[in-house]
Every structure is written in C-alpha cells, then in structure tokens.
C-alpha positions as CSV (number, residue, x, y, z in Angstrom):
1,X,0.0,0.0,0.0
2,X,1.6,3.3,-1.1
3,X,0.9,5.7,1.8
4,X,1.1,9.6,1.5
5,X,3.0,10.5,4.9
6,X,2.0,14.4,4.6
7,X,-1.6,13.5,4.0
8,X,-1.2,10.9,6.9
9,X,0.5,13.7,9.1
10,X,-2.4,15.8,8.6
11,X,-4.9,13.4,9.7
12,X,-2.8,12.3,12.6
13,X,-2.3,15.8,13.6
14,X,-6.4,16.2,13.6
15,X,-6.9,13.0,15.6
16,X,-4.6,14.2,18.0
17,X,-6.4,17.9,18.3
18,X,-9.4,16.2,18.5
19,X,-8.7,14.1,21.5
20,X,-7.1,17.5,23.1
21,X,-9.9,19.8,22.7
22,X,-12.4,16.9,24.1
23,X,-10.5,16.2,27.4
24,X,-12.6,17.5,30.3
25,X,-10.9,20.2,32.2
26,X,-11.3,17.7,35.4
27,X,-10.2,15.3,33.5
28,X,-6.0,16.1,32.8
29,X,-5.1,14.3,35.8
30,X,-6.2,11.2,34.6
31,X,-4.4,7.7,34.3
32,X,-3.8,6.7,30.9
33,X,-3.0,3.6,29.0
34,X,0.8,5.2,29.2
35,X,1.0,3.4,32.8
36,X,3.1,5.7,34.4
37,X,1.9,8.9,32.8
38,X,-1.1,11.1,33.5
39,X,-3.6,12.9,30.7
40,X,-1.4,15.7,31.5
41,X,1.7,14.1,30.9
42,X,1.2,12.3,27.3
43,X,-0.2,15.6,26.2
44,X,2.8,17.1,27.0
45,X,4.9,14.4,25.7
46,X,2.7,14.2,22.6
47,X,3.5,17.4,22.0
48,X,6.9,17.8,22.4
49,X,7.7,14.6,20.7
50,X,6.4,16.5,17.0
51,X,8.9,19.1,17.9
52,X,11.4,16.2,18.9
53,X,10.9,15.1,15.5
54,X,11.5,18.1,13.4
55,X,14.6,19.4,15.9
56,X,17.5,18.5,13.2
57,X,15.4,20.3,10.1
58,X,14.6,23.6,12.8
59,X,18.0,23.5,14.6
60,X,15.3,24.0,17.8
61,X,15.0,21.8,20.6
62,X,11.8,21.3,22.3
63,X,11.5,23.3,25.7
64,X,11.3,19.9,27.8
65,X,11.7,16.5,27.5
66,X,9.3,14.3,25.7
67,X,10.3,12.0,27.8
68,X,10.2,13.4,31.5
69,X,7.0,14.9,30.6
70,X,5.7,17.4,33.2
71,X,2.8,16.4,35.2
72,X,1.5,19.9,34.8
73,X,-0.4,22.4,32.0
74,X,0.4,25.9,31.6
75,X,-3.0,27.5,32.0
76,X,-6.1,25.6,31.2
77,X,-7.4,23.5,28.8
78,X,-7.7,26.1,26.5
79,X,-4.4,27.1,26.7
80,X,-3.3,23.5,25.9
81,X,-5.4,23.5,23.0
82,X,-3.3,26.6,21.6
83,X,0.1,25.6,23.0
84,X,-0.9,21.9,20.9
85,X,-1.7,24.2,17.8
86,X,1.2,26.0,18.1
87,X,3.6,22.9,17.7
88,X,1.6,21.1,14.9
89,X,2.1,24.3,12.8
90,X,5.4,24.3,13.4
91,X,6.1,20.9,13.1
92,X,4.4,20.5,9.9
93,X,6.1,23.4,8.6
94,X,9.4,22.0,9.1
95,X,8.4,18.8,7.4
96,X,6.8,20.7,3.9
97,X,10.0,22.3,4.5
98,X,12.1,19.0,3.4
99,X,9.3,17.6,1.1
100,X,11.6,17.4,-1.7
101,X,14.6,16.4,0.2
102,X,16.0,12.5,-0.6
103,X,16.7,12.2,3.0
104,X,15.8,14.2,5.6
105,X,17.5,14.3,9.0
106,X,15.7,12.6,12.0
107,X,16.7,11.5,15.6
108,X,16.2,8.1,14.4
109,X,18.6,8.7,11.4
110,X,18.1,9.9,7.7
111,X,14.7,8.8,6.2
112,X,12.7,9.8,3.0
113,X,10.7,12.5,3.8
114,X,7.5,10.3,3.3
115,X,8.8,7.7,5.9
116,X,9.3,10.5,8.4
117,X,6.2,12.1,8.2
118,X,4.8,8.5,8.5
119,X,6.8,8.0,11.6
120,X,5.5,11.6,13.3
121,X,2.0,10.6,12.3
122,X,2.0,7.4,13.8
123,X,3.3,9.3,17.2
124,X,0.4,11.4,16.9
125,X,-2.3,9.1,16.6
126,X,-1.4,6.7,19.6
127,X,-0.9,9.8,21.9
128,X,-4.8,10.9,20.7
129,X,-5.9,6.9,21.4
130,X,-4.5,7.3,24.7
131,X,-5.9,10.3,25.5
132,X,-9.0,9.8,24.5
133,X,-9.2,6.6,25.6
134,X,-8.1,8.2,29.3
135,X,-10.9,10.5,28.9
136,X,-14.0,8.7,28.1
137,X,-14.0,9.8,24.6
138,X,-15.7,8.4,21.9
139,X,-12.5,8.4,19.3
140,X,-11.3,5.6,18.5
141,X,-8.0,4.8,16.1
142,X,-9.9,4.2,12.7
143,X,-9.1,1.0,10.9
144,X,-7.9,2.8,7.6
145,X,-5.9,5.3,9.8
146,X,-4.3,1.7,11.5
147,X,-3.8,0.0,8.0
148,X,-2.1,3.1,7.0
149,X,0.5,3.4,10.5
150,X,1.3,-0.6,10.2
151,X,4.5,0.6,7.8
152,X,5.5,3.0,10.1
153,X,5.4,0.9,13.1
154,X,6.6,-1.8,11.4
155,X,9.9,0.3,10.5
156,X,10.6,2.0,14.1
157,X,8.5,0.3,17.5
158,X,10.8,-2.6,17.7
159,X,13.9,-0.8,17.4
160,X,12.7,1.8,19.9
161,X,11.2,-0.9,22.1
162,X,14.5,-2.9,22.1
163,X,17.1,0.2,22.4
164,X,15.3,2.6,24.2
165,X,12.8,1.0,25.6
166,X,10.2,3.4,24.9
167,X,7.3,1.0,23.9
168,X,5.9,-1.8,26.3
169,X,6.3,-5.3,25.2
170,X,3.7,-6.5,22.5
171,X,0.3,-7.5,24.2
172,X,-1.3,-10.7,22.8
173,X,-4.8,-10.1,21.3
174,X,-7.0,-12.5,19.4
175,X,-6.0,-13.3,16.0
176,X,-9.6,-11.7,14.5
177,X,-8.8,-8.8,16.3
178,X,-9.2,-5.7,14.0
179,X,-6.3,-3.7,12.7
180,X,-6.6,-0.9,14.9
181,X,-6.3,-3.7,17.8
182,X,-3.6,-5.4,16.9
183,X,-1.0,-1.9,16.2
184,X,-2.0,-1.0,19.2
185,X,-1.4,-4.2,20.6
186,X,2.1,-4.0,18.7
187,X,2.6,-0.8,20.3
188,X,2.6,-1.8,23.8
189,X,-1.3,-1.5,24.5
190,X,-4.2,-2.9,25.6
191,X,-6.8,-2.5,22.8
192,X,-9.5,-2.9,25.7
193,X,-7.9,-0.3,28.1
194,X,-10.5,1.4,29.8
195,X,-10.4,3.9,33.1
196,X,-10.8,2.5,36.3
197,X,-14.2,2.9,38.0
198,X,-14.0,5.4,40.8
C-alpha cells in the first residue's frame, strides 16, 4: 500500500487535536494507557515529541523532555489546545520544509521524507488513542488510519522498544482482532484499556 505521509500527518495531527480539545478540564489528571503517565503528561509528551521530530530540520529543541513529561499544564485546557496548535504548525512546517529532500534528517537517522512524516504521524495518533481513551472519549483509532500506520510501526517500534525502551512489550490479542487492535497491541497497548471505576 503506497501511503502519502504528509496526507497521513495531517490526519494524525487532527486526531490528536481532537482528542485535546475533548478532554474534560477535570479530567488532565487522569491515568492513561501510558501506565506511568497522566492525561497531563502524554499531552505534553505528545507534543513535544512532534517538535522532537522536526529538531534536526529547525536547529530548535523542544523546551522539555518528551520524555520526563511534566505532570503539569500551563494555563487551562484552553491554553493547551493553543500551546498543541502552536507545535503542529510548526512541526508540519518544518516537514513541507524538506518535502523534496532525498533524506531528511531525523533522531532516528536519515529517512525519505514520506517515511518520516509516517513516523510523526504514527506518534500522533497513539498519543490521541491514549488520550481519549483516558478520557471517556468516543475516538477511536480508525481501521484505515491503523492500515495506514502498520508501515511505520513496522519500521521504528521494535527498534525503539529494544534500544530505548520506549514502547511496552507486545500485548497478545485475538488473531480476528481488527487492525486498529492489533498496532495497538504491537505498540505496547491494551486494545480494551479502559479507566478504572471510581
């Protein structure tokens, strides 16, 4: 399947808005599928990572760690929405930036410029699953969207999982589990993740 990563980007980039804007302002302390990090922390780390990403094309490093994400939002949810906005523009910028470039510079190494954007989308989209799926939200990762982030997860989560371990070991789900499932599953997470009852 031929995949356009900038058109990918963009959707990922929605999703993950989406799932922003629709967090509950008593809601950003929330556990998350991220076991050690609340609602307020993968946003942050969400965020920062699409900066992370672009840092070698901008010559800018984020303003925090992606990952030692503070457990704490600078204003409301209102403000995160913007702050969000803020780095999506930018990132994406920096990517139509190198659109043409035969390899562009990432901290995972030189990739085509469609493999990159692939990579950032795919970022994107499990940080709005786990966010929404925190939150109560009725957003789930879209089969199509899945199909489409199985290349890029297929190039990158076991190398990050076995070097940096930055990805949880690969949870077993059903073999007629749907797409979406099953990269998730890939990813570290349980498709069936849900809040604990209070």
């Amino acid at each position: 399947m031929s995949v356009d990563g900038f058109e990918l980007l963009t959707e990922a980039h929605d999703y993950l808005l989406a799932a922003v804007r629709g967090v509950p302002e008593d809601a950003w302390g929330a556990a998350t599928p991220c076991s050690e990090w609340t609602v307020r922390q993968v946003f942050q780390h969400a965020r920062l990572d699409q900066l992370a990403l672009v840092m070698q094309i901008t010559g800018d490093a984020p303003a925090g760690d992606p990952f030692a994400p503070a457990d704490a939002l600078d204003g409301d949810g209102r403000d995160a929405v913007a702050q969000l906005e803020t780095a999506l523009e930018g990132s994406m910028k920096a990517w139509e930036s190198v659109r043409e470039a035969g390899a562009v510079p990432t901290p995972m190494g030189p990739m085509p410029a469609q493999a990159a954007t692939a990579v950032a989308a795919l970022d994107a989209a499990l940080h709005a699953w786990d966010i929404a799926r925190a939150t109560g939200q009725d957003r789930p990762l879209g089969e199509s969207l899945a199909e489409r982030l199985e290349a890029p997860a297929a190039q990158i989560v076991e190398f990050v999982r076995t070097s940096f371990g930055k990805f949880g070991a690969v949870v077993d789900v059903p073999a007629d589990a749907d797409r979406a499932a099953k990269l998730l599953a890939f990813t570290g997470r349980d498709p069936l993740w849900a809040p604990r009852a209070v």
